[in-house]
TIVO-598028 format. One record per residue (C-alpha): x, y, z; residue in one letter; chain; residue number from 0. Coordinates in Angstrom, 1 decimal. Layout:
TIVO-598028
+--------+--------+--------+---+---+-----+
:     c1 :     c2 :     c3 : r : c :   k :
+--------+--------+--------+---+---+-----+
:      X :      Y :      Z : a : A : NUM :
...
+--------+--------+--------+---+---+-----+
END
This chain:
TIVO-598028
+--------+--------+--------+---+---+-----+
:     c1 :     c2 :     c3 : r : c :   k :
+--------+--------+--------+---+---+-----+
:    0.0 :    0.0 :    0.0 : x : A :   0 :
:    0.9 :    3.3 :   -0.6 : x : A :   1 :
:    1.5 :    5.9 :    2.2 : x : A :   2 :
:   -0.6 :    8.2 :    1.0 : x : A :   3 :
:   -3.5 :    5.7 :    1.1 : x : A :   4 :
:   -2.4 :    4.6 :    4.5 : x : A :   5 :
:   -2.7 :    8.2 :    5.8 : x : A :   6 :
:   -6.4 :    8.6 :    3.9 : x : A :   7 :
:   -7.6 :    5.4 :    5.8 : x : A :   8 :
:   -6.6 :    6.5 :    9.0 : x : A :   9 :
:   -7.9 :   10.2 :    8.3 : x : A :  10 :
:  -11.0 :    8.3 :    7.8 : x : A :  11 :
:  -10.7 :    6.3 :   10.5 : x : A :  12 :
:   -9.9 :    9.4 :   12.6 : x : A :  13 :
:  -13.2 :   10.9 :   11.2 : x : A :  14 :
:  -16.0 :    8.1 :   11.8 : x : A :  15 :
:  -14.1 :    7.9 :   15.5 : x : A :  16 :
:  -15.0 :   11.6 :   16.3 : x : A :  17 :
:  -18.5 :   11.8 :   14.7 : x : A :  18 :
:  -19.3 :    9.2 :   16.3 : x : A :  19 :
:  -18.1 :   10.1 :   20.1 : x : A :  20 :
:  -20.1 :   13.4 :   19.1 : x : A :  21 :
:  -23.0 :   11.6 :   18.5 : x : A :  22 :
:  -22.8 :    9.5 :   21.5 : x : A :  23 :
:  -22.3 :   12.5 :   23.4 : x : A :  24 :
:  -25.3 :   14.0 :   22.2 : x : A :  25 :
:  -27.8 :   10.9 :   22.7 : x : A :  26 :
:  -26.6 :   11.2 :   25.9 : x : A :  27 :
:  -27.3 :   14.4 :   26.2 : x : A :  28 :
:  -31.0 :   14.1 :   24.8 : x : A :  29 :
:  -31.5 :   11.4 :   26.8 : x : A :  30 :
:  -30.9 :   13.7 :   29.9 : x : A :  31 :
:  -33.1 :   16.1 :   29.0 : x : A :  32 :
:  -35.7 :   13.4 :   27.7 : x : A :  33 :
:  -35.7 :   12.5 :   31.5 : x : A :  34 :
:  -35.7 :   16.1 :   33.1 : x : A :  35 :
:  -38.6 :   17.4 :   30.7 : x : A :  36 :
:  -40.4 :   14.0 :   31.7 : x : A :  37 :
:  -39.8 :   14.7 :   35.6 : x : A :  38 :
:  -41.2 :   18.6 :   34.8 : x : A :  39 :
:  -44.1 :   17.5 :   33.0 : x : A :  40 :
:  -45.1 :   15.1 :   36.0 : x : A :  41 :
:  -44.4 :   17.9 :   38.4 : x : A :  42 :
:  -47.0 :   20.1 :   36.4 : x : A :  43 :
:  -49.2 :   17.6 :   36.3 : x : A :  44 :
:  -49.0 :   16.5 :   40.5 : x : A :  45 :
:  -49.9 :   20.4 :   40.4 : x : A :  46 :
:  -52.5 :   20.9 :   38.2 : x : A :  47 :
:  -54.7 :   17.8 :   39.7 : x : A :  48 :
:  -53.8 :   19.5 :   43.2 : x : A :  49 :
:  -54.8 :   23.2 :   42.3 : x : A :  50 :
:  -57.9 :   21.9 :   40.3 : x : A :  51 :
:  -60.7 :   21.6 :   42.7 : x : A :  52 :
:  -59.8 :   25.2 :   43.9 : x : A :  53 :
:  -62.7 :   26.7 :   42.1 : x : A :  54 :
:  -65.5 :   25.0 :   43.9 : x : A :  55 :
:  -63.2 :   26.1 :   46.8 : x : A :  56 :
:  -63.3 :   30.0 :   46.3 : x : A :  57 :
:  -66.6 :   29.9 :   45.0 : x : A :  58 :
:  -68.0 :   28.5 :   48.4 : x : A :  59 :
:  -65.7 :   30.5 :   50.3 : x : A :  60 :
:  -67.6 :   34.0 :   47.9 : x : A :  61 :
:  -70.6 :   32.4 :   49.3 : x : A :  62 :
:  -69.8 :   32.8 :   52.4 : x : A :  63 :
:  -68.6 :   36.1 :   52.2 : x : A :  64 :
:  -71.2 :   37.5 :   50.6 : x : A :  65 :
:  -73.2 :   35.8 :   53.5 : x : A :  66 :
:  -70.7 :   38.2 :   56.3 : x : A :  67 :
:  -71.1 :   40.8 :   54.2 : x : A :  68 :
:  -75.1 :   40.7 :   54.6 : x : A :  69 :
:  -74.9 :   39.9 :   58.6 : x : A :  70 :
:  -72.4 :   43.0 :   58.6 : x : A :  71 :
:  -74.7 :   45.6 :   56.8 : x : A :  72 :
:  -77.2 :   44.6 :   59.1 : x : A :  73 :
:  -75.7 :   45.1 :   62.5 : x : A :  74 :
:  -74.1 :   48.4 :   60.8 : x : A :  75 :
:  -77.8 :   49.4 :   59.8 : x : A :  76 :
:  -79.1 :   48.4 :   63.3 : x : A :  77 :
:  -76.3 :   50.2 :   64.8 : x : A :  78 :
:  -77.4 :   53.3 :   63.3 : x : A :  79 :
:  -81.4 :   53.4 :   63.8 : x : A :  80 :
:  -80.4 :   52.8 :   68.0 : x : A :  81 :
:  -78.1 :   55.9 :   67.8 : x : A :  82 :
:  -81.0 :   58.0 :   65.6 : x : A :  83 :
+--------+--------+--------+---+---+-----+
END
């Protein structure tokens, strides 16, 4: 063989060797992400199903404000015809 074949094969060989580290690097890479977007999107989720029933929650709780507020304008409105 001739040395300047020899030195094309190993430039080649030198070649496929790095691509492919740097694509091995960068499954692996993916692959930790892959796992870190999964362990978000389960977070979000655990949250979501906690946070949901909050609406029935705050309505009730409006409810009863709304009831406070009634008892309040009356003691205020009582308040006043006592001191008329």
């Amino acid at each position: 063989m001739q040395p300047v074949a020899v030195v094309t094969l190993v430039g080649v060989a030198l070649t496929v060797l790095v691509l492919a580290v740097y694509l091995v690097t960068v499954a692996w890479i993916l692959r930790h992400v892959s796992f870190t977007l999964g362990t978000v999107i389960a977070g979000l989720r655990a949250i979501a199903n906690q946070t949901e029933p909050l609406d029935e929650v705050i309505t009730e709780m409006d409810k009863d404000l709304e009831d406070v507020k009634l008892a309040l304008e009356a003691l205020v409105a009582k308040a006043g015809q006592k001191t008329a």
